[in-house]
C-alpha positions as a printed NumPy array, in Angstrom:
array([[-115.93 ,   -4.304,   -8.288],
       [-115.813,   -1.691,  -10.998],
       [-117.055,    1.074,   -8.25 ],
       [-113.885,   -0.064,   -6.221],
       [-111.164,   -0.018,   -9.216],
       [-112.642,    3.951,   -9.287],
       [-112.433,    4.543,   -6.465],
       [-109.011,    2.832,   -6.163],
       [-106.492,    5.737,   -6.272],
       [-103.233,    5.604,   -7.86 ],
       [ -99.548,    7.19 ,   -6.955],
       [ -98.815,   10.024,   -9.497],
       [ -95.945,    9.384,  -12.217],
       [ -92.424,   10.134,  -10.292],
       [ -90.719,   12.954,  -11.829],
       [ -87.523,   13.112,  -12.113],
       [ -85.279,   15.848,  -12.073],
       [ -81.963,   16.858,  -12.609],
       [ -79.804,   13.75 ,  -13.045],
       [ -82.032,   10.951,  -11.57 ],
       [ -82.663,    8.399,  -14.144],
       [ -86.175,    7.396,  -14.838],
       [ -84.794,    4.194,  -14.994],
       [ -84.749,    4.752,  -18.751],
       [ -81.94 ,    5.152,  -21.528],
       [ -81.945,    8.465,  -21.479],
       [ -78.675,    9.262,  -22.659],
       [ -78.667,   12.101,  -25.128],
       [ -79.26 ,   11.841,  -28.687],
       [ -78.497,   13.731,  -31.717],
       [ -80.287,   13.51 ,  -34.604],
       [ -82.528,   10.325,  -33.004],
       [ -79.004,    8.511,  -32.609],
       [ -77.689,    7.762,  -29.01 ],
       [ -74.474,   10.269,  -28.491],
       [ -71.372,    8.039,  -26.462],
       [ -69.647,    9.541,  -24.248],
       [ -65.942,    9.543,  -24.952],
       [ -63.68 ,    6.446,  -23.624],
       [ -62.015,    7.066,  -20.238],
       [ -58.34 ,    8.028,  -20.804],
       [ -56.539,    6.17 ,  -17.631],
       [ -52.997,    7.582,  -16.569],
       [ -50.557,    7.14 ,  -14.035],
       [ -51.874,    4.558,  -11.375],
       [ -55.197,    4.689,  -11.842],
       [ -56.894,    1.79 ,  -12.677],
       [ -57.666,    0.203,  -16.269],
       [ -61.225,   -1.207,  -14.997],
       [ -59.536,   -4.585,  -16.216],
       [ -58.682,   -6.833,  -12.98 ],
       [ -54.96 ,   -7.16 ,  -13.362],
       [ -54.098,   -9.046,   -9.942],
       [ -53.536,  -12.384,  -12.964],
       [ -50.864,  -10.378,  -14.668],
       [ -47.29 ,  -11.709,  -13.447],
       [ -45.006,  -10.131,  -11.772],
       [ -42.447,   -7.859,  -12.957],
       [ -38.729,   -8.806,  -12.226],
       [ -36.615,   -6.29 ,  -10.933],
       [ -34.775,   -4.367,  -13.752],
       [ -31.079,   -6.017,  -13.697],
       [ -28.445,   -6.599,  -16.574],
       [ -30.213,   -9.445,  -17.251],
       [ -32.364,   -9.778,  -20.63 ],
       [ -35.121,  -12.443,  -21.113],
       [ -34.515,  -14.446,  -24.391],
       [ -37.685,  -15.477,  -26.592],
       [ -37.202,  -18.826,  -25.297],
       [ -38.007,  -17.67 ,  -21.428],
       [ -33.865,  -18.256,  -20.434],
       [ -31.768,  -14.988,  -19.311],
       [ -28.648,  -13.86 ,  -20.573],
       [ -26.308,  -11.495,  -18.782],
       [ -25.2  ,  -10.96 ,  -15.545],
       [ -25.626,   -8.706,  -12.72 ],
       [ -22.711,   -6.021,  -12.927],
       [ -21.074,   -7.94 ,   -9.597],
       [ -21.618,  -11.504,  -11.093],
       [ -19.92 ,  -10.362,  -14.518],
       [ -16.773,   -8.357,  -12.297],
       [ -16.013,  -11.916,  -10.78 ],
       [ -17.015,  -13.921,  -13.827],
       [ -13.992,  -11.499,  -15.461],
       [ -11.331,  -12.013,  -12.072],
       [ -12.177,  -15.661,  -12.65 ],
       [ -11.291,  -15.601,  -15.987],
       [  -8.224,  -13.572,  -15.241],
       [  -7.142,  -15.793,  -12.26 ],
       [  -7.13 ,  -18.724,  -15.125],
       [  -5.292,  -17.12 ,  -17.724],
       [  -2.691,  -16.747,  -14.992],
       [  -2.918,  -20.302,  -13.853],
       [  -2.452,  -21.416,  -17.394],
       [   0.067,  -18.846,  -18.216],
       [   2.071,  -19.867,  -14.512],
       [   1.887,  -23.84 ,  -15.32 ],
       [   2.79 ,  -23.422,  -19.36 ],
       [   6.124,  -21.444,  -17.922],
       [   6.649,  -24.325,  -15.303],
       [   6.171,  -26.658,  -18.143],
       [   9.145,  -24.61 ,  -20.249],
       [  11.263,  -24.551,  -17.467],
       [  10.686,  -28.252,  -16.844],
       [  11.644,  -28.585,  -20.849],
       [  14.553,  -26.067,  -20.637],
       [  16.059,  -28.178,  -17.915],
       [  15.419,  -31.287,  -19.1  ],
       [  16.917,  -30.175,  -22.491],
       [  20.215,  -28.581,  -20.409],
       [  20.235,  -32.401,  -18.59 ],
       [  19.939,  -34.03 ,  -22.265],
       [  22.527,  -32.034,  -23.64 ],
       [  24.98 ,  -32.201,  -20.534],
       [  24.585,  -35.774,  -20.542],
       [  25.062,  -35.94 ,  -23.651],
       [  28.654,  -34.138,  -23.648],
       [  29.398,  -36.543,  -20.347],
       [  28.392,  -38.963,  -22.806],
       [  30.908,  -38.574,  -25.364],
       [  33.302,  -37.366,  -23.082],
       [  33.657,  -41.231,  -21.733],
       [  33.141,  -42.491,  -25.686],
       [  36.325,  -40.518,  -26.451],
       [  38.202,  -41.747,  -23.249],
       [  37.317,  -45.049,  -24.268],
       [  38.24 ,  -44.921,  -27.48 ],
       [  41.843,  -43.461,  -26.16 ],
       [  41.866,  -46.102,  -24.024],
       [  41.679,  -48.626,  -26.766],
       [  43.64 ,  -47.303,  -29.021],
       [  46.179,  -47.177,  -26.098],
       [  45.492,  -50.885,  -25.406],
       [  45.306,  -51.736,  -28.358],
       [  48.596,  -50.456,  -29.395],
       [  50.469,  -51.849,  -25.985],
       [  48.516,  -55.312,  -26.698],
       [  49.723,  -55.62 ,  -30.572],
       [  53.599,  -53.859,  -29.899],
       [  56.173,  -55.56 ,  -31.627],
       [  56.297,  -53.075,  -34.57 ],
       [  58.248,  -54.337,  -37.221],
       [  59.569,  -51.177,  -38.864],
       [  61.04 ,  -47.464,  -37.541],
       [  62.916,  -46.985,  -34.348],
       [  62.047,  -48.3  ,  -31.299],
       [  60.621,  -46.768,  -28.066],
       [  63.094,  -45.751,  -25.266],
       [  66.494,  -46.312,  -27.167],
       [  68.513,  -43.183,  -25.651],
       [  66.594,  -43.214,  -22.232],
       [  67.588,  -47.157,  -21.834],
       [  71.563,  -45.861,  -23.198],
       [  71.787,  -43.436,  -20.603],
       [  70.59 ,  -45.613,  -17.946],
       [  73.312,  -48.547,  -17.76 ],
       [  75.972,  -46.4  ,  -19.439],
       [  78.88 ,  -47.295,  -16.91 ],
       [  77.794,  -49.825,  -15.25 ],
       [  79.824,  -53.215,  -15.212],
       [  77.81 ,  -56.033,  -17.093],
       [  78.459,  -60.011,  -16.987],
       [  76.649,  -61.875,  -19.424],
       [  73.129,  -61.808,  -17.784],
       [  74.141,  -59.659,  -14.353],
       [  74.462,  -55.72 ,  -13.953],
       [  76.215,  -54.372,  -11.542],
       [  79.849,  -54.848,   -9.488],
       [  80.24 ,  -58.552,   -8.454],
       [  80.874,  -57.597,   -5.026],
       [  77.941,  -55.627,   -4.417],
       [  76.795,  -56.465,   -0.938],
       [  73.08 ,  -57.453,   -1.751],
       [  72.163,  -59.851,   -4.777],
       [  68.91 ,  -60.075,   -6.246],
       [  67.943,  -62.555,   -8.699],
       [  64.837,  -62.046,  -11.092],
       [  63.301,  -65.021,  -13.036],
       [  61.602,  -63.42 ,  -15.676],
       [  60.115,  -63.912,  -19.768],
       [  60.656,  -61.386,  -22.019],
       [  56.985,  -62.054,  -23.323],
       [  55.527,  -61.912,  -19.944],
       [  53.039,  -58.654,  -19.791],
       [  53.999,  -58.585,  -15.493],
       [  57.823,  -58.641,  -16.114],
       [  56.85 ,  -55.481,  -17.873],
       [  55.128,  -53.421,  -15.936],
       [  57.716,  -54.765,  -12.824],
       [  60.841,  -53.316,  -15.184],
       [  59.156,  -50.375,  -16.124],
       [  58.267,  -49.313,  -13.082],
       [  60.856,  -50.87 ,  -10.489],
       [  64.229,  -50.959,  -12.349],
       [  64.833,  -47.497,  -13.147],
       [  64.754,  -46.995,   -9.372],
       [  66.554,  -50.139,   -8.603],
       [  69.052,  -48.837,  -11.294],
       [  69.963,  -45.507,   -9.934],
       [  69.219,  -46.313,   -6.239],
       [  71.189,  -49.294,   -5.913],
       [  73.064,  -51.043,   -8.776],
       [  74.674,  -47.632,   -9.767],
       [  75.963,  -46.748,   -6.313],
       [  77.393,  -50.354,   -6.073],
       [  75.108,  -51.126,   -3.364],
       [  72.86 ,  -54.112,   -5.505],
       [  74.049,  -56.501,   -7.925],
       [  71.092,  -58.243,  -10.262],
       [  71.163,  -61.483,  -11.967],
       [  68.558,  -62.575,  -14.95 ],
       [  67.195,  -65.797,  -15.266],
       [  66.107,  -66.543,  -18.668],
       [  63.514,  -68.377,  -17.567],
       [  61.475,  -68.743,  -20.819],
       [  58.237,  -70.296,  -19.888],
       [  55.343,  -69.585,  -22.502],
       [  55.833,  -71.252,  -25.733],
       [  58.201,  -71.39 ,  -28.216],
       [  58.301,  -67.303,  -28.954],
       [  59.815,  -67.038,  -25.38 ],
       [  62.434,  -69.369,  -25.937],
       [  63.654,  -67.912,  -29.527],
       [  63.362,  -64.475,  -27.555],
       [  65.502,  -66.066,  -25.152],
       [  68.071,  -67.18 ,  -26.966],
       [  68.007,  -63.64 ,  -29.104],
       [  68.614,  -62.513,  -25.201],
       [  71.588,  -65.129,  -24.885],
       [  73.261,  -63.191,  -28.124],
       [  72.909,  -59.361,  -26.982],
       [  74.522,  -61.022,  -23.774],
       [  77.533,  -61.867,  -25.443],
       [  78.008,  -58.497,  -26.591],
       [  77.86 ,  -57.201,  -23.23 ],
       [  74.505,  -55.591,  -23.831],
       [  72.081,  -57.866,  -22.093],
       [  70.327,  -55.416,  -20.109],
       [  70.231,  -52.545,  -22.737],
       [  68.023,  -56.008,  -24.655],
       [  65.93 ,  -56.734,  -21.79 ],
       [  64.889,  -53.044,  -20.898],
       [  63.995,  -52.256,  -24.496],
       [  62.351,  -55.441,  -25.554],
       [  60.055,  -54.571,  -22.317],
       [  59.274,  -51.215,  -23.734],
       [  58.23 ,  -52.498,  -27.163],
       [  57.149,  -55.972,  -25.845],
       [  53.473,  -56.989,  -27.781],
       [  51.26 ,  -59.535,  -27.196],
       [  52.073,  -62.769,  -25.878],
       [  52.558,  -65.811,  -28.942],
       [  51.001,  -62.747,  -31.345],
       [  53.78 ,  -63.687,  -33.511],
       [  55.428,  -60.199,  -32.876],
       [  59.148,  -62.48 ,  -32.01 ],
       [  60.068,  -62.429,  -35.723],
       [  63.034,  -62.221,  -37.088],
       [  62.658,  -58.263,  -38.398],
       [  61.284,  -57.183,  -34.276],
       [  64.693,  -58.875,  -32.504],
       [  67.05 ,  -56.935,  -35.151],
       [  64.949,  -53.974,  -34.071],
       [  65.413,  -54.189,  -30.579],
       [  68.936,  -55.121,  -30.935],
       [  69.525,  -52.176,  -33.301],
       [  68.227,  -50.168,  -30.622],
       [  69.794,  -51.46 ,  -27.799],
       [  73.749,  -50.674,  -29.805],
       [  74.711,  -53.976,  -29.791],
       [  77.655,  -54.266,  -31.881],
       [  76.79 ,  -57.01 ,  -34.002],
       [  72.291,  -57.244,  -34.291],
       [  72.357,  -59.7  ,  -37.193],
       [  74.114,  -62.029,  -34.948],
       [  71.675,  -61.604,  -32.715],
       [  69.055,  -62.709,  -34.771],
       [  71.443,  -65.604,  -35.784],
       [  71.386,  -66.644,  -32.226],
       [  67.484,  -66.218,  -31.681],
       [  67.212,  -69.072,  -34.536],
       [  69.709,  -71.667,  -33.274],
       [  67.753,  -74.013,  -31.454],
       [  70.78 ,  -75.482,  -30.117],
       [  71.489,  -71.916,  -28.364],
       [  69.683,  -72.726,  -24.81 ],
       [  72.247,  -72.642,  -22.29 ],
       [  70.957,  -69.515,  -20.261],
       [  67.619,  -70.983,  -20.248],
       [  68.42 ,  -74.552,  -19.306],
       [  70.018,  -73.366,  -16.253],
       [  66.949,  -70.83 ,  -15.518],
       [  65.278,  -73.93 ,  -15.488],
       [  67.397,  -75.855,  -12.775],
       [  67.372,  -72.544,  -10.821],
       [  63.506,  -72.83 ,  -10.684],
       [  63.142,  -76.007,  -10.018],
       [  65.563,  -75.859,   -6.637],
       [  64.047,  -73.368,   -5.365],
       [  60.757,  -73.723,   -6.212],
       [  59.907,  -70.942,   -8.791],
       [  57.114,  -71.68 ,  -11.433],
       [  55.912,  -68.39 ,  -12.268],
       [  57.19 ,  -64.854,  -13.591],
       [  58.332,  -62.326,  -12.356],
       [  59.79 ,  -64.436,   -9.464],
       [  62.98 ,  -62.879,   -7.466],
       [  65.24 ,  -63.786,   -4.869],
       [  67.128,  -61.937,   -2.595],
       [  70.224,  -62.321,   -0.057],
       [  73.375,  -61.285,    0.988],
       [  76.519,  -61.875,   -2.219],
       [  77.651,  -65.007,   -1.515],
       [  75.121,  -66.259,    1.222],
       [  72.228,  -68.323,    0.58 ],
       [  69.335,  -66.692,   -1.045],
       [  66.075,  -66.659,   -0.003],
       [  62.105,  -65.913,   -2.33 ],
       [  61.495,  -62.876,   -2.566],
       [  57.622,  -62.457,   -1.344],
       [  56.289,  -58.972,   -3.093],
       [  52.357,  -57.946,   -3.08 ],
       [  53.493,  -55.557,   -6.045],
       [  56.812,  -56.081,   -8.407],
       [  55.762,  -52.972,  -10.066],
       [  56.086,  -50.844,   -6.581],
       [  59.518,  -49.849,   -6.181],
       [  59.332,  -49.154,   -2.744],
       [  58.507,  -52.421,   -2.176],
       [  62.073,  -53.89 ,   -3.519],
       [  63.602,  -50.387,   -1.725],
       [  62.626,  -51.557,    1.811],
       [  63.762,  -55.244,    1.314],
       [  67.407,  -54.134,   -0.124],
       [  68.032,  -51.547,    2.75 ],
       [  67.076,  -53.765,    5.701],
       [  69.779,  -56.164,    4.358],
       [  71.895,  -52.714,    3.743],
       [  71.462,  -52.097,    7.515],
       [  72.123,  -55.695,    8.595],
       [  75.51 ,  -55.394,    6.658],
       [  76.486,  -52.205,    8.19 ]])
C-alpha cells in the first residue's frame, strides 16, 4: 500500500499568472492591511447595482405639485385658462342678473311711485268731490249773498208774470210743472232745462208756464211754499223759485228758516222780503198749495217734478220725460205742438 501511495504521482501546484486568481484573497496589501479599491462612481444611465424596477414611477412634470399629504395642487396651464373663463363667465352672470334685479327694482319703484301720484290724484278728486257734495247737500247758507242773483235778474227781466205763471197768457203752448222747492230733481230739471225753456220759448211768446206749488215732503216744503205764495204777490215768483233752486240744501236739514227765505227773497228784489218771511209763517197762507193738491189728484200726479203739456186753452195732457234735466227733451215736445199750430 505504502509502495503504491509512492508511486502514486501527483499534478504539480497550478501557477497562476497575470490576473488569474488562485482562488485566494489576493487583493493587494499595504503594510499587511488589505488595500480597497475605490467605490464605483455611477453617472448618467448607468446602473446603481441596486435593482430599481420597485421604485415607482415618475409622473410627468406638469403644474401640478404633490402636497405632503399625497393630494396635488395646481392645474395644468389649459385646466387653470378655463378654470379662469369659468370664473369670468360667472362674474358676468352675477353681474348680468344683479343689473336685471336693479332694473326690476327701478321699475317697480317708478310703478310705486306712479301709482302712488294716481293715487292721490283720485284722493284729491275725491275730496273735491265731497267738499262739492257736501256743500250742494248742506246749501241753505244763512248769511252773505246768495248764488245767481244778477244771472236769475237778467233772465225774466221783461217778461209778463201772473202770480205763479211766466210768460204772455196767450202763448200758444202751456206747460204746467208740479214741483217742491226742497225737491233735489226739481233742481237739477230748473237748472238745466229752464234757462233754455226761458229764452227759447217763454221769451219769444211762444210757451207760457204755470207752477204748481205742490209741496209734498214735510212741513219745510209747505212753509217754503207759502214763502213762495208771498214773492208771488210781489210779482216775483219766478225770480223766488229760480234762486231758491240755486241755493236749495238738503231736504228737512232745517236750512227753511226764517234768516235763508229773507235771503233768497233779498236776492230775488222782491220789494217787500220781510213780508215774505211773514207769509212763510202763516199757516193759514196755503191757497197755492191746496189747489196744487186738487191739480194732482185729477190728473193723477204724485211725484215731483211732474209736468203737463197742451195747447192754451185745450185740455192738457202728462208730460212723459226720461230726463227733466235734458232740455232737448222739453224742446222737441213744445215744437211738435208749435208745428201742429202752424
Amino acid at each position: 500500500m505504502d509502495e503504491e501511495r509512492d508511486d502514486e504521482r501527483t499534478a504539480a501546484p497550478y501557477e497562476f499568472s497575470g490576473g488569474e486568481s488562485k482562488g485566494d484573497d489576493d487583493a493587494p496589501r499595504e503594510g499587511g492591511v488589505r488595500r480597497d479599491a475605490p467605490g464605483y462612481e455611477f453617472g448618467g444611465a448607468e446602473s446603481s447595482g441596486k435593482d430599481d424596477s420597485d421604485d415607482e414611477p415618475q409622473a410627468p412634470a406638469t403644474a401640478a405639485t404633490k402636497t405632503p399629504d399625497g393630494h396635488f395642487k395646481g392645474l395644468h396651464r389649459a385646466e387653470k385658462e378655463r378654470e379662469k373663463e369659468r370664473a369670468r363667465e360667472e362674474r358676468e352672470a352675477r353681474a348680468h342678473e344683479e343689473k336685471k334685479d336693479e332694473r326690476k327694482s327701478r321699475a317697480k319703484k317708478l310703478l310705486a311711485a306712479a301709482l302712488g301720484i294716481a293715487l292721490l290724484v283720485v284722493i284729491v278728486a275725491v275730496v273735491i268731490s265731497s267738499r262739492s257734495s257736501e256743500a250742494t247737500r248742506k246749501g241753505g247758507e244763512q248769511e252773505g249773498p246768495v248764488v245767481g242773483s244778477s244771472v236769475v235778474g237778467e233772465r225774466f227781466g221783461g217778461i209778463p208774470q201772473d202770480g205763479l205763471n211766466l210768460g204772455k197768457p196767450d202763448a200758444p203752448v202751456t206747460l204746467v210743472e208740479f214741483a217742491d222747492l226742497q225737491c233735489p230733481f226739481c233742481k237739477q230739471a230748473s237748472d238745466n232745462s229752464l234757462p233754455t225753456l226761458v229764452d227759447r220759448y217763454v221769451r219769444q211768446g211762444k210757451l207760457r208756464i204755470e207752477f204748481r206749488n205742490f209741496a209734498i215732503l214735510g212741513p219745510d216744503s209747505e212753509k217754503a211754499a207759502r214763502a213762495l205764495q208771498g214773492a208771488a204777490e210781489q210779482g216775483r215768483a219766478w225770480q223766488f223759485i229760480d234762486l231758491w233752486y240755486l241755493n236749495q240744501g238738503e231736504e228737512n236739514s232745517g236750512y227753511v228758516t226764517d234768516p235763508f227765505i229773507r235771503r233768497i227773497a233779498r236776492g230775488a228784489r222782491v220789494p217787500d222780503p220781510e213780508a215774505v218771511v211773514a207769509a212763510s209763517n202763516d199757516e193759514h197762507n196755503m191757497p197755492t198749495v191746496e189747489a196744487a193738491r186738487k191739480d194732482a189728484e185729477e190728473f193723477g200726479v204724485d211725484s215731483t217734478p211732474s209736468y203737463l203739456l197742451g195747447r192754451t186753452g185745450d185740455q192738457l195732457q202728462i208730460l212723459q220725460l226720461q230726463n227733466p234735466s235734458d232740455p232737448n227733451l222739453f224742446a222737441q215736445s213744445v215744437d211738435r205742438l208749435l208745428a201742429r199750430q202752424e
